[in-house]
CHARMM internal coordinates of N, CA and C (Angstrom, degrees):
IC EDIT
DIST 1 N 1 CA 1.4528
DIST 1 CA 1 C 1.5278
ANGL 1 N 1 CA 1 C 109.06
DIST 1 C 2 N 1.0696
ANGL 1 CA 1 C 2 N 98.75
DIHE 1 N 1 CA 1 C 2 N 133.30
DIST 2 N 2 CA 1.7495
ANGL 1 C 2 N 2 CA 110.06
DIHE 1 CA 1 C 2 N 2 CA 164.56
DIST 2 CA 2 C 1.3904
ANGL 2 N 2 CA 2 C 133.26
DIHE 1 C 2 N 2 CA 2 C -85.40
DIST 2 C 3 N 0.8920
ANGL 2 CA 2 C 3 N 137.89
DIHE 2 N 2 CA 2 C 3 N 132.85
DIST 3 N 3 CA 1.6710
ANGL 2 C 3 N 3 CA 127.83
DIHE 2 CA 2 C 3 N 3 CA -179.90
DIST 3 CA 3 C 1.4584
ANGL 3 N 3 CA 3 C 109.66
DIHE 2 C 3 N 3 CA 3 C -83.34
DIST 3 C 4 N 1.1138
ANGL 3 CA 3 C 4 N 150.37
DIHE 3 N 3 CA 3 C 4 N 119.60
DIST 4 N 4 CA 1.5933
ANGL 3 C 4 N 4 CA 136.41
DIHE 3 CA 3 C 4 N 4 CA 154.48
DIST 4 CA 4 C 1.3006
ANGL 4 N 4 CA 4 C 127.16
DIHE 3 C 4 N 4 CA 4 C -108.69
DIST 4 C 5 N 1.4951
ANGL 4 CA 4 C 5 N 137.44
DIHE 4 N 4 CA 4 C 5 N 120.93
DIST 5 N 5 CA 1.2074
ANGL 4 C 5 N 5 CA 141.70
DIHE 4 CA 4 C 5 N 5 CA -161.73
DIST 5 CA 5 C 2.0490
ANGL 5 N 5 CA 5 C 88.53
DIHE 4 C 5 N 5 CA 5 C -99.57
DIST 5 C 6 N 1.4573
ANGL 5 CA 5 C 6 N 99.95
DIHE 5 N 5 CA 5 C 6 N 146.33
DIST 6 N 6 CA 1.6630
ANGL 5 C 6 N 6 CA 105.04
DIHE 5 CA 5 C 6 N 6 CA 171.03
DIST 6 CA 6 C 1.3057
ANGL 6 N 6 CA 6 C 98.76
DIHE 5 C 6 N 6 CA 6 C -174.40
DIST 6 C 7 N 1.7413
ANGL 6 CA 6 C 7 N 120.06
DIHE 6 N 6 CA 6 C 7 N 167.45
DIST 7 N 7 CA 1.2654
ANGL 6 C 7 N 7 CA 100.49
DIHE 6 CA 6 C 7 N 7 CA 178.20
DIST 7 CA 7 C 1.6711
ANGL 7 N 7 CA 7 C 109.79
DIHE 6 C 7 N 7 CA 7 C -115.29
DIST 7 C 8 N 1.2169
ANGL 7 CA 7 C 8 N 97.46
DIHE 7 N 7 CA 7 C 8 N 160.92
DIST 8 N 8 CA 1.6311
ANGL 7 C 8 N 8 CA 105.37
DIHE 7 CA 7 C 8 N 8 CA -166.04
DIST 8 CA 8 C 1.7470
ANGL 8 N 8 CA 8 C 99.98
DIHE 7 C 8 N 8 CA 8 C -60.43
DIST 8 C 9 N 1.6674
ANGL 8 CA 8 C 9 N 101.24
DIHE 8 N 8 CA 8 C 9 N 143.81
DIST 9 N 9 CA 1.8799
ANGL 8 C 9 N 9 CA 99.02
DIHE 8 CA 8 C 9 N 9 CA 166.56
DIST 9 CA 9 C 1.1766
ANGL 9 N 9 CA 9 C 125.93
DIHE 8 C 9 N 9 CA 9 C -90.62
DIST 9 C 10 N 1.5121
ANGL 9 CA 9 C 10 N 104.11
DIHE 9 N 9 CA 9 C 10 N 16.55
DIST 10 N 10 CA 2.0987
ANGL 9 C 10 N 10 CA 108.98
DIHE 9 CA 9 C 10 N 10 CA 173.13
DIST 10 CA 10 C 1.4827
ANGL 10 N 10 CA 10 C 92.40
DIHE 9 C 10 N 10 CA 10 C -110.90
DIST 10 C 11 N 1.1826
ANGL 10 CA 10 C 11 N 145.25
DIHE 10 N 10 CA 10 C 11 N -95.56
DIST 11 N 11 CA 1.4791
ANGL 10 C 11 N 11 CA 163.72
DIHE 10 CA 10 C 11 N 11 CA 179.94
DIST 11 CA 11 C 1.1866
ANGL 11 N 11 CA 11 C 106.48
DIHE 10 C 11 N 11 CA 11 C -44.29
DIST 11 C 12 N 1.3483
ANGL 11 CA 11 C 12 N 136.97
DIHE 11 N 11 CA 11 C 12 N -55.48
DIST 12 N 12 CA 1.5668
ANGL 11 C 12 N 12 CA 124.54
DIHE 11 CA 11 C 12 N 12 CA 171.49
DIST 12 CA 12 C 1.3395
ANGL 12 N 12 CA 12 C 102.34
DIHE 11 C 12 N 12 CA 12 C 108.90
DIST 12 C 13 N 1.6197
ANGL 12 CA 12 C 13 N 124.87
DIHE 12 N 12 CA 12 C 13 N -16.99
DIST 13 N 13 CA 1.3173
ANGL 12 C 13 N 13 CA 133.95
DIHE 12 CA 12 C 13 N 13 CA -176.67
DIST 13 CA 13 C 1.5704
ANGL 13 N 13 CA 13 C 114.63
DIHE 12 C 13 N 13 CA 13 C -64.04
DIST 13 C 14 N 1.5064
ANGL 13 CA 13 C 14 N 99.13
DIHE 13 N 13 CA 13 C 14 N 138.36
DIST 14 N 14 CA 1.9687
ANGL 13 C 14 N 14 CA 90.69
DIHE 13 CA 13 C 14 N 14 CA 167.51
DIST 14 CA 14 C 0.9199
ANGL 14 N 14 CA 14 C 152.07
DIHE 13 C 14 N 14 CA 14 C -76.90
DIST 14 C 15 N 1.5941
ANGL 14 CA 14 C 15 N 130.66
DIHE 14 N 14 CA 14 C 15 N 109.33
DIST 15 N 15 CA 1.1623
ANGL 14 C 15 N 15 CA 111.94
DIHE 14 CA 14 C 15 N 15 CA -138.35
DIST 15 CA 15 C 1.2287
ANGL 15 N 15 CA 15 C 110.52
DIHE 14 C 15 N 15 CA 15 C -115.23
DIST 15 C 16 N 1.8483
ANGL 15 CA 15 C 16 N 152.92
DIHE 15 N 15 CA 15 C 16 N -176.19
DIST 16 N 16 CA 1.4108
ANGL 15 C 16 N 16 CA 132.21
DIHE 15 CA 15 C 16 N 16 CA 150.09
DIST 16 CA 16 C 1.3298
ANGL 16 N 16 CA 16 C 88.23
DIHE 15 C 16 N 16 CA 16 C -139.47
DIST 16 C 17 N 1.6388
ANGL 16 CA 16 C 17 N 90.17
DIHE 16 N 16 CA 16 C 17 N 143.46
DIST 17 N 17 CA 1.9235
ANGL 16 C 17 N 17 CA 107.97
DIHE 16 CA 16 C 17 N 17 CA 167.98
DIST 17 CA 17 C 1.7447
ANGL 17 N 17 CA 17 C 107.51
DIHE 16 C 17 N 17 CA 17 C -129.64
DIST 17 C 18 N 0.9866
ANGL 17 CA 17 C 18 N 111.60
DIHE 17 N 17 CA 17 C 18 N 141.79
DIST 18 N 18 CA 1.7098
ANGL 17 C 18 N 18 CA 140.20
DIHE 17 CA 17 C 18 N 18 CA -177.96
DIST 18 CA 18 C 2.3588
ANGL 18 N 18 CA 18 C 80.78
DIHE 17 C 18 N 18 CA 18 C -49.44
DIST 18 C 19 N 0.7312
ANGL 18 CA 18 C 19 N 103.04
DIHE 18 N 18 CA 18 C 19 N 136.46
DIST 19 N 19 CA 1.6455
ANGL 18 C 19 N 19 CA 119.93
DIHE 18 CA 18 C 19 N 19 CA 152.71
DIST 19 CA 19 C 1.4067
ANGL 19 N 19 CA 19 C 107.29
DIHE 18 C 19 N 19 CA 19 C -130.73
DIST 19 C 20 N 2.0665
ANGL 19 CA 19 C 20 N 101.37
DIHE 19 N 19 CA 19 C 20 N 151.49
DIST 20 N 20 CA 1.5651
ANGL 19 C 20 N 20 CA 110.27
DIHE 19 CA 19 C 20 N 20 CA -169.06
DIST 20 CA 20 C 1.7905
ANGL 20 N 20 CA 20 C 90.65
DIHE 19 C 20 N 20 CA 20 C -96.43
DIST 20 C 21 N 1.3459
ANGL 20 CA 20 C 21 N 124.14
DIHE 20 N 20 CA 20 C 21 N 118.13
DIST 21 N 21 CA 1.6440
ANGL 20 C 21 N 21 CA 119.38
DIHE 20 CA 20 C 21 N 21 CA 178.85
DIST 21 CA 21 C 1.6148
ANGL 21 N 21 CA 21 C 106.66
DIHE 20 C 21 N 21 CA 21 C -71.02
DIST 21 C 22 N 0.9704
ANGL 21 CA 21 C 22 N 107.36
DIHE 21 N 21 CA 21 C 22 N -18.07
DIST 22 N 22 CA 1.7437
ANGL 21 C 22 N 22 CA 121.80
DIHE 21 CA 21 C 22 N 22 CA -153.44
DIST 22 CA 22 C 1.7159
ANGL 22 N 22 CA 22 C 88.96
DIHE 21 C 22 N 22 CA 22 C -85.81
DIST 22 C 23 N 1.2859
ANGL 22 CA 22 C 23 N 140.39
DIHE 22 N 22 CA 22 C 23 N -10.93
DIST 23 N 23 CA 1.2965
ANGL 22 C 23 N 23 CA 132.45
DIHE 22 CA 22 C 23 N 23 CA -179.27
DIST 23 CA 23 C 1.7324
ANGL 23 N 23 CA 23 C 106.68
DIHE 22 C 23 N 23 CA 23 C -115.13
DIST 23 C 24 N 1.0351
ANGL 23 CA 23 C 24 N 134.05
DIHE 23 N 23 CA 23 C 24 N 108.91
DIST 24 N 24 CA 1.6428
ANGL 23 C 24 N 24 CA 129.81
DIHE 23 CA 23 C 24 N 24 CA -155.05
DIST 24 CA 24 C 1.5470
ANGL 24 N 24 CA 24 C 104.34
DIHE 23 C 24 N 24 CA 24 C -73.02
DIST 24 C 25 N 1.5848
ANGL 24 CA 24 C 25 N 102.70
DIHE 24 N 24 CA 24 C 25 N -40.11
DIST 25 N 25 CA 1.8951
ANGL 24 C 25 N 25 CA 92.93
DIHE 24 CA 24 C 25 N 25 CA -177.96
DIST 25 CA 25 C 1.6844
ANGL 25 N 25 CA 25 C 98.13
DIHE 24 C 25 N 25 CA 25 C -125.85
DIST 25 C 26 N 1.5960
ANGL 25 CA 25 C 26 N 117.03
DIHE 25 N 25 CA 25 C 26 N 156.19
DIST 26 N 26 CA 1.4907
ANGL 25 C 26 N 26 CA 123.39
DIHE 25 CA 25 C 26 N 26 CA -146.97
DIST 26 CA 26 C 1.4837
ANGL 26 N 26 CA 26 C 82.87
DIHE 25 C 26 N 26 CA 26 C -141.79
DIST 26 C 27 N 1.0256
ANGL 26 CA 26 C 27 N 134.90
DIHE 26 N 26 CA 26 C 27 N 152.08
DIST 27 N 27 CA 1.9632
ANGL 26 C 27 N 27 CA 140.68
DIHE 26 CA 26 C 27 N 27 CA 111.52
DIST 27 CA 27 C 1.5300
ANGL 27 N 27 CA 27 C 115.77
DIHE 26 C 27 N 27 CA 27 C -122.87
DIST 27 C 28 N 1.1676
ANGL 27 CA 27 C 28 N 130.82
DIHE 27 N 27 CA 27 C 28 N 105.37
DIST 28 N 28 CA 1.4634
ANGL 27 C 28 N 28 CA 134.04
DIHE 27 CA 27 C 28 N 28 CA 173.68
DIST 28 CA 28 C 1.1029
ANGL 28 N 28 CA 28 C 108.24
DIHE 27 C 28 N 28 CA 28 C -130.04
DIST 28 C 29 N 1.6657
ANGL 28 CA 28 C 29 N 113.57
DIHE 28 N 28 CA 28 C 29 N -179.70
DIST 29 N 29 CA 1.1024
ANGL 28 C 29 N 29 CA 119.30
DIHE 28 CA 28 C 29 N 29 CA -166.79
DIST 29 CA 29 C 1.8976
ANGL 29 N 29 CA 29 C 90.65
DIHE 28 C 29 N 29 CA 29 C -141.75
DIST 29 C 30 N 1.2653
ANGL 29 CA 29 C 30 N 98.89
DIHE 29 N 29 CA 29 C 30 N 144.69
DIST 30 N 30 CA 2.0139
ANGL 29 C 30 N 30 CA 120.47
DIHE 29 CA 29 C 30 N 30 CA -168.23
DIST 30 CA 30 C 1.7220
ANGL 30 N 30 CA 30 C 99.78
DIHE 29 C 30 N 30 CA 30 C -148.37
DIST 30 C 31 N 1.2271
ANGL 30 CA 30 C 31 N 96.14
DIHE 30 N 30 CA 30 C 31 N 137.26
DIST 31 N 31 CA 1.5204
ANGL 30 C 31 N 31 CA 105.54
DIHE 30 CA 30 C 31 N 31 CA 161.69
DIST 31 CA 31 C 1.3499
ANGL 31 N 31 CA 31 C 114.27
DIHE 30 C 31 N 31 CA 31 C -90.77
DIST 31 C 32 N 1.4843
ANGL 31 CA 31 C 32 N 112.03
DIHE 31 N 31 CA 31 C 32 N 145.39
DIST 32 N 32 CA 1.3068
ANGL 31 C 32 N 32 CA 127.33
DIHE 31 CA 31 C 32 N 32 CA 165.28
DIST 32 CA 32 C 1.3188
ANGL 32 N 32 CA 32 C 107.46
DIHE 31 C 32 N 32 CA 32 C -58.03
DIST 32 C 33 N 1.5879
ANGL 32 CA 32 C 33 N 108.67
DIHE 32 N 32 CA 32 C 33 N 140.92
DIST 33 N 33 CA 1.6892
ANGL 32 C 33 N 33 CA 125.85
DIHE 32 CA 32 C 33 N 33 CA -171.92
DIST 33 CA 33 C 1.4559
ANGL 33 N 33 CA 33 C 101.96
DIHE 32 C 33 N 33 CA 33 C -78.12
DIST 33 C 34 N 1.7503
ANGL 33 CA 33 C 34 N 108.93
DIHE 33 N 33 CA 33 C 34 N -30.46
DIST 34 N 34 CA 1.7926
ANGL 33 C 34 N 34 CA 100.15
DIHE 33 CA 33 C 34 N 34 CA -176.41
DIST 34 CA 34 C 1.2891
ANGL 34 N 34 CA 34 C 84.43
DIHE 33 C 34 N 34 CA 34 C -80.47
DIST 34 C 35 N 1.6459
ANGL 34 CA 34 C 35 N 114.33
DIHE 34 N 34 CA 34 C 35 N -87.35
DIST 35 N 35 CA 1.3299
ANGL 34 C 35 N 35 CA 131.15
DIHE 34 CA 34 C 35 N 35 CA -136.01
DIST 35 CA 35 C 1.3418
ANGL 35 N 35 CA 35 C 109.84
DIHE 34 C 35 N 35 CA 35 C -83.46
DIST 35 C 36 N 1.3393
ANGL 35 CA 35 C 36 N 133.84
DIHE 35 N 35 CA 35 C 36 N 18.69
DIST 36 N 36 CA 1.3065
ANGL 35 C 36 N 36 CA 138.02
DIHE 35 CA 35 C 36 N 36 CA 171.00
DIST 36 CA 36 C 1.4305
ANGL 36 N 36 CA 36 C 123.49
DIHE 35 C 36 N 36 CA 36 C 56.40
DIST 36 C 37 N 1.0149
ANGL 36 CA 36 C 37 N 110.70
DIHE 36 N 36 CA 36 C 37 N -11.38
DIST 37 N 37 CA 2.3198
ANGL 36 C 37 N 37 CA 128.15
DIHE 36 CA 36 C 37 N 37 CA -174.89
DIST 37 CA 37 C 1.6271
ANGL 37 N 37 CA 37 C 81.15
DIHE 36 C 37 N 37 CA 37 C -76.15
DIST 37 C 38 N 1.7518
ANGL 37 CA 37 C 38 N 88.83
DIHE 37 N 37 CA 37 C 38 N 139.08
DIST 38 N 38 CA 1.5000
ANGL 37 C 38 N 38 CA 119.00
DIHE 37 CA 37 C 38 N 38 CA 174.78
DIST 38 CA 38 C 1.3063
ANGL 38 N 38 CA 38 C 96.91
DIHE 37 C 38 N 38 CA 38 C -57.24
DIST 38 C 39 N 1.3632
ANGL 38 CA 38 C 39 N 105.64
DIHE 38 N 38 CA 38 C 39 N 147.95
DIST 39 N 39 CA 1.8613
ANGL 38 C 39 N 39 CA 106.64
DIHE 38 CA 38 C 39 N 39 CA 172.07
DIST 39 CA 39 C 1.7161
ANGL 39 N 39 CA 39 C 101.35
DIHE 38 C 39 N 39 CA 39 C -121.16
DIST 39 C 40 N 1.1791
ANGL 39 CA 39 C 40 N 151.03
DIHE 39 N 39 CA 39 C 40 N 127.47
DIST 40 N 40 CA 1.6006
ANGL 39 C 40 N 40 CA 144.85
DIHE 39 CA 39 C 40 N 40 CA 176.42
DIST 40 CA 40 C 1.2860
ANGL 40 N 40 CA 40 C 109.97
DIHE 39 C 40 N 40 CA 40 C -82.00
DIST 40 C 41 N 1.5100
ANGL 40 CA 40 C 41 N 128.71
DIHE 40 N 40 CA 40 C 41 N 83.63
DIST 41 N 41 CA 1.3775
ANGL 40 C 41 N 41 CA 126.89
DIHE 40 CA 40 C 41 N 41 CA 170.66
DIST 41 CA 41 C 1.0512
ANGL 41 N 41 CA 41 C 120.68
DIHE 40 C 41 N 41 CA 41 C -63.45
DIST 41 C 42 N 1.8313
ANGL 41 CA 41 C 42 N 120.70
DIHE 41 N 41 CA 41 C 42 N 140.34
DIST 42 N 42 CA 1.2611
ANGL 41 C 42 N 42 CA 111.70
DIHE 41 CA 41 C 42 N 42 CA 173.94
DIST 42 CA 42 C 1.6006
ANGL 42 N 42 CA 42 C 109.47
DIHE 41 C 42 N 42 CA 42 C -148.22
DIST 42 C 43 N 1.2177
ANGL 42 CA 42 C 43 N 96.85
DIHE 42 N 42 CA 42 C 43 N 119.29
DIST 43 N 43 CA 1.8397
ANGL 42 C 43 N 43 CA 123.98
DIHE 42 CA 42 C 43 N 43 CA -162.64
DIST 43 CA 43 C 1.1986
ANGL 43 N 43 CA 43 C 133.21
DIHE 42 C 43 N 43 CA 43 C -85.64
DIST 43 C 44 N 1.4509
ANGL 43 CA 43 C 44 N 153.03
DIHE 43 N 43 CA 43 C 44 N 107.30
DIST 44 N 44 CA 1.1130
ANGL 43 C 44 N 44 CA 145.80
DIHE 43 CA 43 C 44 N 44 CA 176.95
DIST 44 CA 44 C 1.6512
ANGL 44 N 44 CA 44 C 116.67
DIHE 43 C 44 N 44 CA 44 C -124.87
DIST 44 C 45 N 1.4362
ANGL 44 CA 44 C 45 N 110.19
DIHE 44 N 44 CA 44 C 45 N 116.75
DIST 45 N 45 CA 1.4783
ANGL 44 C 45 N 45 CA 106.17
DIHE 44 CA 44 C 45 N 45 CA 174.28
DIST 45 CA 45 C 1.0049
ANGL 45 N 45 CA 45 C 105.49
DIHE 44 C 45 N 45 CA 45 C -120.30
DIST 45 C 46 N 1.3318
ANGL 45 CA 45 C 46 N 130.55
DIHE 45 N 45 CA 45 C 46 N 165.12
DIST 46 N 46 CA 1.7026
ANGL 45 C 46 N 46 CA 140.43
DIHE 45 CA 45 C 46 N 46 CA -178.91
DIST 46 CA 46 C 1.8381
ANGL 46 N 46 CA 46 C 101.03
DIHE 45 C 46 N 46 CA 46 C -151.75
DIST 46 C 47 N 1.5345
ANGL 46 CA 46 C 47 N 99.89
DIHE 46 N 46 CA 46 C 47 N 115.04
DIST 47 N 47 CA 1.5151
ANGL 46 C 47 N 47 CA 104.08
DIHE 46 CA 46 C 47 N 47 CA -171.77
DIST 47 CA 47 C 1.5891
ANGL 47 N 47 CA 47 C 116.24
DIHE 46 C 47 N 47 CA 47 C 51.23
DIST 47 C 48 N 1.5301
ANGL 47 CA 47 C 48 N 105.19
DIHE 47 N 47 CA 47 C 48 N 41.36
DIST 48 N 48 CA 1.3134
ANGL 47 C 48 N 48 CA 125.98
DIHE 47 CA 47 C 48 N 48 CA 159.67
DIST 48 CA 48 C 1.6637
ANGL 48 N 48 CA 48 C 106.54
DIHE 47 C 48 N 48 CA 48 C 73.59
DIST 48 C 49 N 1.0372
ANGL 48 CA 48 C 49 N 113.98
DIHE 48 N 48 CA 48 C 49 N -6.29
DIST 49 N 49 CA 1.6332
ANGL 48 C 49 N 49 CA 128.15
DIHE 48 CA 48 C 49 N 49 CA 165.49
DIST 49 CA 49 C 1.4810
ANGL 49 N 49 CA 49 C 114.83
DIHE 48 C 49 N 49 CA 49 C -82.78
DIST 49 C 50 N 1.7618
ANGL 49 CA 49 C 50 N 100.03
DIHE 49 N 49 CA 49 C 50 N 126.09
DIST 50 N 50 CA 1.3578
ANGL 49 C 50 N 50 CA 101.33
DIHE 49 CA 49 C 50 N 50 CA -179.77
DIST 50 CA 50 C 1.3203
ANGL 50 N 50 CA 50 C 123.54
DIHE 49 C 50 N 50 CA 50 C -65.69
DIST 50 C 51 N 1.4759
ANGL 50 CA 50 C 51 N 142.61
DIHE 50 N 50 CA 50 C 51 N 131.16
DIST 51 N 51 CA 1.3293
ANGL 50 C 51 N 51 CA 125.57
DIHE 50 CA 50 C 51 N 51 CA -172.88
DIST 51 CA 51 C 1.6499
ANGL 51 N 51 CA 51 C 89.24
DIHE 50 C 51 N 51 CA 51 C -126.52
DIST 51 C 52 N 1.5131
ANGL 51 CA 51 C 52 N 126.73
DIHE 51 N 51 CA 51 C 52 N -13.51
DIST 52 N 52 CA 1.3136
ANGL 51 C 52 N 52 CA 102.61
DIHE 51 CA 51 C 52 N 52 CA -170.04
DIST 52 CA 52 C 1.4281
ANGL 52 N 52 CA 52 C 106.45
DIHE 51 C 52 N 52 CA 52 C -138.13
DIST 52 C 53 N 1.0543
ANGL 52 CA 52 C 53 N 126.11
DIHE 52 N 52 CA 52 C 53 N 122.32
DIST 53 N 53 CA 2.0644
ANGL 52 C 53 N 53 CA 117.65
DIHE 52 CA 52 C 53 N 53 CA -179.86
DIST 53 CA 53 C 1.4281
ANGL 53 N 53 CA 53 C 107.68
DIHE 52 C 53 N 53 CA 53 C -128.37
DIST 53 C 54 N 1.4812
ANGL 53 CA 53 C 54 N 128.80
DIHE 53 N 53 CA 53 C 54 N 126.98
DIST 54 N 54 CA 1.2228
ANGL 53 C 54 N 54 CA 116.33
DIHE 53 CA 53 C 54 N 54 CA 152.38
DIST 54 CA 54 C 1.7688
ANGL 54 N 54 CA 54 C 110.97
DIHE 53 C 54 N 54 CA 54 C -126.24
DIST 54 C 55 N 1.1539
ANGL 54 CA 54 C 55 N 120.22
DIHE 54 N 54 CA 54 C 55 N 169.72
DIST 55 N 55 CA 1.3766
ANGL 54 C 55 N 55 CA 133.47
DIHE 54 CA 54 C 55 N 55 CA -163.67
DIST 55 CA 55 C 1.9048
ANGL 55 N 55 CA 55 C 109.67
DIHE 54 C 55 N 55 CA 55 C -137.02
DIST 55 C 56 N 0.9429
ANGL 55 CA 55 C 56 N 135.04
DIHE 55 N 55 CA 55 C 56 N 112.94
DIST 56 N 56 CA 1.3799
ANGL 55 C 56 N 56 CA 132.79
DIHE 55 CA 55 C 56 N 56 CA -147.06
DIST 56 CA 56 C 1.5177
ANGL 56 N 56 CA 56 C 113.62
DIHE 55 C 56 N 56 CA 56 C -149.19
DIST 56 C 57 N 1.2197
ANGL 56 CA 56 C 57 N 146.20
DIHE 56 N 56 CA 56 C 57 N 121.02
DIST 57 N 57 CA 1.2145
ANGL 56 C 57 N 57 CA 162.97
DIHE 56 CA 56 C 57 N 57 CA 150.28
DIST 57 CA 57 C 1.4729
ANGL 57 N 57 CA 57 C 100.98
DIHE 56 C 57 N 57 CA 57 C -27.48
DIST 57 C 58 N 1.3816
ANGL 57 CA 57 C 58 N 134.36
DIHE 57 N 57 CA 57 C 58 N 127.46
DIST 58 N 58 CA 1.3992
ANGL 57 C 58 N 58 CA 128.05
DIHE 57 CA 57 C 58 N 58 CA 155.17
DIST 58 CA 58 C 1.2852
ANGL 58 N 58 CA 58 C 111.09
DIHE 57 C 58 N 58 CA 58 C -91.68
DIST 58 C 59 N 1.3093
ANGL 58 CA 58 C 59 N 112.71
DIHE 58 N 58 CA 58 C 59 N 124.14
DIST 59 N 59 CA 1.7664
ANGL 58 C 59 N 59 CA 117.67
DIHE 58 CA 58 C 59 N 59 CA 172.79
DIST 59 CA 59 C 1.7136
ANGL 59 N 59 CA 59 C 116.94
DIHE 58 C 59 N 59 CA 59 C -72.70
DIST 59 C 60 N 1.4094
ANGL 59 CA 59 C 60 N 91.42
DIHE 59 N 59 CA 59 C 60 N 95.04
DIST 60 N 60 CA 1.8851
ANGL 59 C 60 N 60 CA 97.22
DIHE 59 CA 59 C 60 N 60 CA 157.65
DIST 60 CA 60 C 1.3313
ANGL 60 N 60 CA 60 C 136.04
DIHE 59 C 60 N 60 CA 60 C -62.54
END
COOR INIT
IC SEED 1 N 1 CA 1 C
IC BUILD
């Protein structure tokens, strides 16, 4: 597991969530620990190193 710190795109607060390194490409969806709004993670590792992160608002 990876740790990643980023800040949330509703609240702005800093946040960190556990990432799986062992899977190279990711899209999921996690709630924010403050503000509870879905966040759309999207993951890229290569030799278990993160090379790609984004953090994204889902439009309701």
């Amino acid at each position: 597991m990876y740790e990643h710190f980023f800040q949330c795109p509703y609240c702005w607060e800093n946040i960190s969530m556990l990432l799986d390194a062992s899977v190279a490409n990711q899209t999921y969806i996690e709630d924010c620990e403050i503000c509870c709004n879905p966040i759309e993670l999207r993951t890229q590792f290569v030799d278990r190193e993160l090379i790609s992160f984004t953090a994204n608002s889902i439009e309701q």
